[in-house]
N, C-alpha and C positions, 0 to 999 in steps of 0.2 A: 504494500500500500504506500500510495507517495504522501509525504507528510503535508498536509495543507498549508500555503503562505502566507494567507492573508491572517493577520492577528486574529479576528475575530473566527473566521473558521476554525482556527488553532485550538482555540480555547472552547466552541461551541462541539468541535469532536470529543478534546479532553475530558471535559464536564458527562458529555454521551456518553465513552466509555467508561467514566467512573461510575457515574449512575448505575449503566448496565452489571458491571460488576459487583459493585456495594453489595446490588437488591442480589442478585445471585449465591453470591458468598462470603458475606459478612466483612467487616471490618479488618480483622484480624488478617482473613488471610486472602487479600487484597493486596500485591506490590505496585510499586510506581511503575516498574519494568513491563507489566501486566498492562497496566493503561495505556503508556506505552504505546506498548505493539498495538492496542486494539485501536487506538487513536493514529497508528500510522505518524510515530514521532519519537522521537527518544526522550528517555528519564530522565535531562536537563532541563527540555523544555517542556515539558510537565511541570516539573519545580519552579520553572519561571514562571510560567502560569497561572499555575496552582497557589503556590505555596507548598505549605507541609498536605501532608496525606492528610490529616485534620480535618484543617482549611477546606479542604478538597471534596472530603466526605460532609460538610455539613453543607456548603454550597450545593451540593448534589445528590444528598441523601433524603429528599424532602418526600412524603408519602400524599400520594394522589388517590383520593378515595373518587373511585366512578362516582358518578350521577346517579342519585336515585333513580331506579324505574319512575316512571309516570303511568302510573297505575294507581287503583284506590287503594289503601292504604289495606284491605282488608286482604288484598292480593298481594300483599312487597314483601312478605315472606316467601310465599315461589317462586316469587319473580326475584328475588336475590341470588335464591340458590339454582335458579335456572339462568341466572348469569354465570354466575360461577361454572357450574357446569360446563355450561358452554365456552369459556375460557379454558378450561381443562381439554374441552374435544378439540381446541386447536391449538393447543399446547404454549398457548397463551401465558407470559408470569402471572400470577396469580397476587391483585393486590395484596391480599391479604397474606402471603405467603412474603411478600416484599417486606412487607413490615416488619414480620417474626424477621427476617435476614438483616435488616437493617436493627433491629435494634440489639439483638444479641450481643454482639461486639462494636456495639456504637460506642467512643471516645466519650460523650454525652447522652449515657442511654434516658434520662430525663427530656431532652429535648423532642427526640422519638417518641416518647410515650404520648408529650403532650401534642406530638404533628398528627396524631393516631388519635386521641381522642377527639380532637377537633374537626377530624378529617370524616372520621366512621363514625363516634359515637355522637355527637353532638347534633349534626344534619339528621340526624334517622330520631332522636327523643324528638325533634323540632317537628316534627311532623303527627307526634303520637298523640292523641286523645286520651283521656284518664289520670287513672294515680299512678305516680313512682313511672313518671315517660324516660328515665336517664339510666332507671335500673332495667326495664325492659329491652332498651336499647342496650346496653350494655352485655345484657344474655342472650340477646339475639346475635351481637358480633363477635361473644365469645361461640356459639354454634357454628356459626358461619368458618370462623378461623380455625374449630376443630376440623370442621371438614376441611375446609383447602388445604391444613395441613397434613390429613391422613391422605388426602388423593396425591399430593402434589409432592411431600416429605417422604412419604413413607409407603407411595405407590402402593394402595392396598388392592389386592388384585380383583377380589368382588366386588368393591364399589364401583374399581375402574372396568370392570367388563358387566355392572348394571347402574351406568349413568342412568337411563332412565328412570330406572326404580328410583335412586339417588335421589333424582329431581323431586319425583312425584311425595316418596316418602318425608323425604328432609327438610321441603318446603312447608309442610303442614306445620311440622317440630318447630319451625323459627315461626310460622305465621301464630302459631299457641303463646310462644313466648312474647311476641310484638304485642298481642294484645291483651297479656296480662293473666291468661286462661291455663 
């Protein structure tokens, strides 16, 4: 790969391939030689870019929580995990699966937590009707992040060869907990 010239390319590949790598494989074992190559550049100018791997990791390590479904709220438990799924059938990162990776070996695993809570749990109470909408939401995305992590972690081979069932079953399970039932 040829290294890009212009500054801003330089630094918008650096940034891409730290990202890419972070959510992949944690902090820890993440090298600058690693960004590197995947940015088409060498581990100086990384460093000039960058900074420290740090620097690098928190500029880049930010958790993007998808968009709610636009569905009524009585359906956004299937429709969660019928996203999900469906990011599993095309081998898609798994946000939720990002986050566990990024915050394991975050230099600031406080700052992760709170990108995470604001990202997943706060948008999803905001929308809940009833008592205790923050604790709802919060057992809903810890269900959610059990699943993506058995499918995506720990490749379970029946779930992974009955996504469907997956969907149908596991959507009910979060849509119980969303609405407090």
């Amino acid at each position: 790969m040829t290294a890009p010239t212009d500054p801003a390319e330089l630094r918008a590949a650096v940034w891409r391939a730290a990202g890419d790598l972070f959510a992949r494989k944690g902090f820890g074992e993440v090298t600058i030689r690693e960004i590197a190559a995947l940015a088409g550049t060498s581990p100086s100018l990384v460093m000039k870019v960058a900074g420290s791997k740090e620097q690098l990791f928190h500029r880049t390590a930010a958790i993007a929580a998808p968009e709610l479904p636009d569905v009524p709220v009585s359906a956004l438990g299937t429709a969660l995990v019928a996203e999900l799924v469906d990011r599993q059938r095309r081998g898609d990162l798994e946000h939720l699966g990002r986050a566990i990776m990024l915050r394991v070996n975050a230099p600031d695993p406080q700052s992760v937590r709170t990108q995470f809570l604001h990202g997943y749990v706060t948008p999803l109470a905001e929308v809940l009707d009833g008592p205790r909408p923050e604790l709802r939401a919060e057992l809903a995305v810890a269900a959610l992040m059990g699943l993506a992590t058995t499918l995506r972690f720990f490749e379970s081979p029946v779930l992974l060869a009955e996504l469907d069932a997956v969907e149908a079953v596991y959507g009910s399970v979060v849509q119980r907990l969303l609405d407090g039932s």
